[in-house]
C-alpha positions in Angstrom: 143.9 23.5 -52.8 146.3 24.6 -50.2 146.0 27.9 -48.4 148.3 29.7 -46.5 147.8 30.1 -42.6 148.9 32.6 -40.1 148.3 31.9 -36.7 149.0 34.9 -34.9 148.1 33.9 -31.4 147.1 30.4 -30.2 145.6 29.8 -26.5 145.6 26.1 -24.7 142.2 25.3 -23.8 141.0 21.7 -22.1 138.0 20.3 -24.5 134.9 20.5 -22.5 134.0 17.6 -25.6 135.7 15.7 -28.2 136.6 18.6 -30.9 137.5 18.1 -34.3 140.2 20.0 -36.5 139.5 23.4 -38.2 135.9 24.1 -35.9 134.9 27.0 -34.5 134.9 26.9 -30.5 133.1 28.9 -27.6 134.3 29.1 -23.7 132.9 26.7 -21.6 130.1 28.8 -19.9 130.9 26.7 -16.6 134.7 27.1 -17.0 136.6 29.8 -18.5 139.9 27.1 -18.9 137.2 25.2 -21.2 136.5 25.3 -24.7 133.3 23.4 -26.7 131.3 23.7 -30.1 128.9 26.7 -29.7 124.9 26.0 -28.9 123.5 28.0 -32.2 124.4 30.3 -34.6 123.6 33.2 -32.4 126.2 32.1 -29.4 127.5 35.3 -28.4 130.7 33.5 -27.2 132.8 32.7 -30.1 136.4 32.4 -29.1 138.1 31.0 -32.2 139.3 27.9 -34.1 140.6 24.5 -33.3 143.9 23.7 -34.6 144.0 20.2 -34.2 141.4 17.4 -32.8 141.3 16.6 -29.2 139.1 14.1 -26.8 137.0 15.6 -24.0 139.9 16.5 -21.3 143.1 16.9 -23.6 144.0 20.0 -24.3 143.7 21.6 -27.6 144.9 24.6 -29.6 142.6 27.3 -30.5 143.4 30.2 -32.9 142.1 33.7 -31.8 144.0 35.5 -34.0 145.3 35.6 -37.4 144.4 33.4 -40.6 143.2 30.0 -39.5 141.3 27.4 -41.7 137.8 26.6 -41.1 135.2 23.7 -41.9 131.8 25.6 -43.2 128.7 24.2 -44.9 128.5 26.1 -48.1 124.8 25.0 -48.6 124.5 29.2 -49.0 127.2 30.1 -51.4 130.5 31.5 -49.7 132.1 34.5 -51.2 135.5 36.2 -50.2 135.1 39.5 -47.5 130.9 37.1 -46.1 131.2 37.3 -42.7 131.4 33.6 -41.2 129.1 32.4 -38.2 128.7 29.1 -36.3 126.2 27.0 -37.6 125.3 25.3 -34.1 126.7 22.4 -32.6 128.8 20.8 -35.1 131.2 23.8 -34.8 131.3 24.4 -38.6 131.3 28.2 -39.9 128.7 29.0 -42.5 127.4 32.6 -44.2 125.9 34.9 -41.9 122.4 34.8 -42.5 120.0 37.2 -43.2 117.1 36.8 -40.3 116.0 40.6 -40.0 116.8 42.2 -36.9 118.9 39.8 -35.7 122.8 40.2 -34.1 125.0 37.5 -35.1 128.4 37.1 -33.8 130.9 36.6 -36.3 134.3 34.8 -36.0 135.5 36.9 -39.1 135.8 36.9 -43.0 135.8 34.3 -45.4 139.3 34.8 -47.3 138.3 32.7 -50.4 134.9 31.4 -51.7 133.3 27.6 -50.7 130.4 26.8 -53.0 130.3 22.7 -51.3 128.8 21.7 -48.6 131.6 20.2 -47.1 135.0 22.8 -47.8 137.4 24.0 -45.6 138.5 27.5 -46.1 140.7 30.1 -44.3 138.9 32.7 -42.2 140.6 36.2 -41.5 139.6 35.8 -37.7 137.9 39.4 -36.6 135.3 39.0 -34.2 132.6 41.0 -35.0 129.0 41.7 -34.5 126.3 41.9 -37.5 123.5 43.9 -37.2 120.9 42.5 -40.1 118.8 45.4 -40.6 115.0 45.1 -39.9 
């Protein structure tokens, strides 16, 4: 199915690792001109989503704002308006879970449902934390 994208603002970044398409990305703790997948699903860090595929070294867009699409893992069903995490280090987005009393740092809203998997969907990009009450 094809989705319509908005990418409102795009920032260069120099992959700290090889980076595939449509993944969610942090800053480089060592260097702020540096993007890489996040570490867990907690990573406070979340800066937004690659645009296209780049090797460790080449540069590589990365959407901060706007509607951008996303790879997630949809083994939790996906509905439109769930907040979308990291899962770790594969830099896919998934359903915010539902640990008690944890903060998880969303990238934004799921903009249609994913019940696969494997689906790529587009994320309203809002970053956001979520309180999951105790």
């Amino acid at each position: 199915m094809a989705y319509a994208v908005h990418h409102v603002l795009t920032e260069a970044f120099v992959a700290a690792e090889e980076v595939e398409a449509y993944r969610l990305v942090i800053v480089d703790p060592t260097d702020e001109y540096k993007c890489r997948y996040p570490e867990a699903d907690s990573d406070t860090q979340l800066l937004g989503i690659t645009a296209h595929h780049a090797a460790s070294g080449e540069v590589v867009d990365v959407v901060t704002l706007g509607v951008a699409l996303l790879d997630v893992d949809a083994t939790t069903d996906i509905v439109h308006g769930d907040d979308i995490v990291a899962i770790s280090t594969a830099g896919k987005g998934q359903k915010c879970p539902t640990t008690a009393a944890t903060v998880f740092e969303c990238i934004g809203y799921a903009r249609t449902a994913a019940t696969a998997a494997a689906e790529r969907i587009p994320v309203y990009i809002s970053k956001h934390p979520r309180t999951v009450p105790a």
